[in-house]
C-alpha positions in Angstrom: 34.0 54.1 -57.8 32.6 54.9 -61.0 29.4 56.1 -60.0 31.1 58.3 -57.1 33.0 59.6 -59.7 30.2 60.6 -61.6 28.8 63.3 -59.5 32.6 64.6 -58.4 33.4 68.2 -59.5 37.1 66.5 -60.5 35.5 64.1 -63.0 37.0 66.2 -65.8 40.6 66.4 -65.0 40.6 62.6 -63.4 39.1 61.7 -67.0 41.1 63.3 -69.5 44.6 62.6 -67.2 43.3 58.9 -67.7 44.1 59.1 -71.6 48.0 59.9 -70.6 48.3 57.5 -67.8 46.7 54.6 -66.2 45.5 55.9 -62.2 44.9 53.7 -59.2 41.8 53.8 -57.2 44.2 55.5 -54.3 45.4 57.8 -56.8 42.1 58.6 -58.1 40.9 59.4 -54.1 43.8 61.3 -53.5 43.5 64.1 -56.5 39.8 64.0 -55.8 40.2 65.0 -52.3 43.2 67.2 -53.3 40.8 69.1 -55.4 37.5 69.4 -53.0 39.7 71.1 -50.6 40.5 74.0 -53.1 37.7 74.9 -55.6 37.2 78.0 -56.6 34.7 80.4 -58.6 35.6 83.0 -61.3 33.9 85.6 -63.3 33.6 85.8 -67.1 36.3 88.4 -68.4 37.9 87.9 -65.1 41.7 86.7 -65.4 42.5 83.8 -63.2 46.6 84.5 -64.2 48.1 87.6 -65.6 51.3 88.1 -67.4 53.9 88.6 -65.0 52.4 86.8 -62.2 54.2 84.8 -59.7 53.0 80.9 -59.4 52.5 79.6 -56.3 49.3 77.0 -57.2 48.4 74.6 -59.6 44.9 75.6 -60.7 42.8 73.1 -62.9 39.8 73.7 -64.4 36.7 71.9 -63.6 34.2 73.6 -66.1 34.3 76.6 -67.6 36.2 78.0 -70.8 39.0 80.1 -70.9 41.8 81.6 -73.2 46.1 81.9 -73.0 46.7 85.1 -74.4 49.1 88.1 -74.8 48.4 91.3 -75.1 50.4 94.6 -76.9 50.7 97.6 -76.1 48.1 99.0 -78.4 45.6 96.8 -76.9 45.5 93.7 -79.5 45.4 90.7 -78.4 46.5 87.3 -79.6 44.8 84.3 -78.4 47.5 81.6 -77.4 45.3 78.6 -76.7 42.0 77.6 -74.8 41.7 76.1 -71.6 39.5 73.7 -71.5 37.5 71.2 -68.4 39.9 68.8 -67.0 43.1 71.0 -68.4 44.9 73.0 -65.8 46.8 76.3 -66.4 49.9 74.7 -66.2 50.8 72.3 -63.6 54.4 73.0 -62.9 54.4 76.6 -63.7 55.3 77.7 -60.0 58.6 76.3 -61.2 59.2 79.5 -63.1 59.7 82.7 -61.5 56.7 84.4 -63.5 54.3 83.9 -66.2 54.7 85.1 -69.5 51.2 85.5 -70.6 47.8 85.3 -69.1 44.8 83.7 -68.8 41.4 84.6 -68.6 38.1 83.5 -68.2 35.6 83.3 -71.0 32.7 82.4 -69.2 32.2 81.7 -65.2 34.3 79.0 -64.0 34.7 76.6 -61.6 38.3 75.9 -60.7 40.7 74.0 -57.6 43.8 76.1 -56.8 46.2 73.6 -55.1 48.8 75.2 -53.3 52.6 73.9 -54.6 53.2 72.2 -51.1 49.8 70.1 -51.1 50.7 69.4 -54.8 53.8 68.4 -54.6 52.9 66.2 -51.4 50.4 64.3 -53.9 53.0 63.6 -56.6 55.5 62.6 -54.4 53.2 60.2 -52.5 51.4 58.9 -56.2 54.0 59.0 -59.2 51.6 58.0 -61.8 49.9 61.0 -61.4 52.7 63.0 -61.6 53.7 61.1 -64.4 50.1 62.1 -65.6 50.6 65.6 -65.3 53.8 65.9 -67.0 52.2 64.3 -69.5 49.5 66.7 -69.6 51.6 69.6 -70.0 54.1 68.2 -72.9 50.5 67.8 -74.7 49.9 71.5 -74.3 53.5 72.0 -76.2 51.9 69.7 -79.0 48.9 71.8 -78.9 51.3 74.8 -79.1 53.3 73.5 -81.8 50.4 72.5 -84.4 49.1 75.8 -83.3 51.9 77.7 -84.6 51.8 75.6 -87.8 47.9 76.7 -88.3 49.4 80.5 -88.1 52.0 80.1 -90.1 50.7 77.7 -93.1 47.4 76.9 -93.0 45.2 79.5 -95.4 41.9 80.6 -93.5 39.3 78.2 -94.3 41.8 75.8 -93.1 42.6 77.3 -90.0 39.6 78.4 -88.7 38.1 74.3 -89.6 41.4 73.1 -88.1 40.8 74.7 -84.5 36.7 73.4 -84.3 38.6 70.0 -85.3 40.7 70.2 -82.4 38.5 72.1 -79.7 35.8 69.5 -80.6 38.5 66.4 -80.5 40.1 67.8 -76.9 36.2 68.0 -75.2 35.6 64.3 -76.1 37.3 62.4 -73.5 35.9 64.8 -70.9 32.2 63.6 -71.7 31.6 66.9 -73.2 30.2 65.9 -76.7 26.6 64.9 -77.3 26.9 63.1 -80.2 27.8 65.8 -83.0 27.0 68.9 -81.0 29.2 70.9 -77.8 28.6 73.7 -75.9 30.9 76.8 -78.0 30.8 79.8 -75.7 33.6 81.7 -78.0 32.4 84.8 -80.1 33.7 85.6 -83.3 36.2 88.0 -81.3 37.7 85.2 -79.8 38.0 82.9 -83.1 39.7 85.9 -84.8 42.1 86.5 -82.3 42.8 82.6 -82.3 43.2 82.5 -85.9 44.8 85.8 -86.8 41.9 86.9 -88.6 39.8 90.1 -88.9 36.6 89.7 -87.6 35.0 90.2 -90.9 37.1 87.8 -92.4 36.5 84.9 -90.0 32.6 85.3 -90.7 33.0 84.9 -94.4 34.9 81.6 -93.7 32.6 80.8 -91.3 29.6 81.1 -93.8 31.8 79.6 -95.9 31.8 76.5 -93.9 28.0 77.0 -93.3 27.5 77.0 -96.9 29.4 73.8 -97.2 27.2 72.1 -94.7 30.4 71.3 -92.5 28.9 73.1 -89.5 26.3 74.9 -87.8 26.6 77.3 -84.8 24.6 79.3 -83.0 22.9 80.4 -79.5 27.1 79.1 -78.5 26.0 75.6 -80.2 28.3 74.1 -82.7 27.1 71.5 -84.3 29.8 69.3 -86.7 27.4 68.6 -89.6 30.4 66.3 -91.2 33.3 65.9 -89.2 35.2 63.8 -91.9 34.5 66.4 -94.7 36.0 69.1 -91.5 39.0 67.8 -91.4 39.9 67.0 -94.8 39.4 71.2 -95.2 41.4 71.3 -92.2 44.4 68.8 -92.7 43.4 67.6 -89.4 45.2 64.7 -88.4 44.2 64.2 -84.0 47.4 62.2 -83.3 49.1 65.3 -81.6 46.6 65.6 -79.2 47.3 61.6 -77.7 43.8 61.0 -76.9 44.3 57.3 -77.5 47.9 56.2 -76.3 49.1 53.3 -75.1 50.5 53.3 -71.2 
């Protein structure tokens, strides 16, 4: 199993819904084969869900990056969240009428779109993963929640060494470190309109951090130079992401 597992485009998502609940090999089978029979391909800057949508799939996300955001009317843009490999866009969102934001692609993705019927089949017939994917989705309120704390109270250094802390932390159990370094696709665009921050102000704290010898990024490489001394800048604390619970 675990070597099949190892070259199946589902790896991601079968890994990281691991951390929130314990799966049987049937289980495991099922969401695999669920997944092969839906995969889909998308576009950097393309939008996978826009605001307003109607749901009528659960799409999960089998590599690639993208962002939750909202957009005014002027054209600025807040950045909500990233989406990340083995996350999906919201598993029982077809439960609302519409979405109320969207979410686009940051670099070419790979995705399954499982129709509600073929989903709902699967959690009906395995409860652990539908336990699983609750699960999944309450974390993203945590995410949400700490988020809106970084916004609201955090001063910039902090904020903008709180969100490598976490995007680093949530790419772990998905195999996607190598040792201190990940893949970081996001521009400084995107990091500002994560953080709140004008682009000029999120490079001084990023040289800031630099200059600390916290980090180094570049050619979308970001190295953590001293995790520890990160999150003491950040107030980082990983226990509301659940990456280690107990079943």
């Amino acid at each position: 199993m675990t070597s099949l597992l190892d070259q199946s485009p589902a790896r991601p998502v079968i890994q990281r819904l691991k951390v929130m609940r314990q799966l049987a090999d049937d289980e495991v089978v099922a969401l695999e084969q669920a997944i092969r029979e839906a995969i889909r391909r998308g576009r950097a800057g393309e939008d996978l869900i826009c605001e307003g949508d109607c749901i009528d799939s659960v799409r999960i996300i089998l590599s690639g990056w993208l962002c939750r955001y909202k957009a005014l009317e002027n054209g600025r843009r807040q950045i909500l969240n990233f989406v990340l490999p083995g996350e999906t866009c919201d598993a029982y969102a077809y439960l609302l009428s519409r979405t109320d934001h969207s979410i686009g692609a940051i670099t070419p993705v790979v995705y399954a779109d499982i129709k509600r019927a073929r989903f709902e089949q699967l959690i009906k017939t395995h409860t652990s993963l539908g336990e699983a994917f609750w699960c999944e989705t309450l974390l993203m309120g945590t995410i949400q929640r700490e988020w809106a704390v970084n916004l609201g109270r955090r001063m910039a250094l902090e904020r903008v060494a709180h969100i490598l802390c976490e995007l680093f932390e949530r790419l772990r159990p998905v195999g996607l470190l190598d040792g201190n370094t990940c893949s970081f696709p996001l521009t400084q665009m995107d990091l500002a309109d994560a953080t709140g921050l004008s682009v000029v102000h999120l490079n001084r704290t990023l040289q800031e951090l630099r200059s600390a010898k916290l980090i180094s990024l570049r050619e979308r490489i970001l190295r953590i130079e001293d995790l520890n001394g990160l999150k003491r800048i950040a107030l980082f604390s990983p226990t509301y992401l659940y990456l280690y619970q107990k079943h």
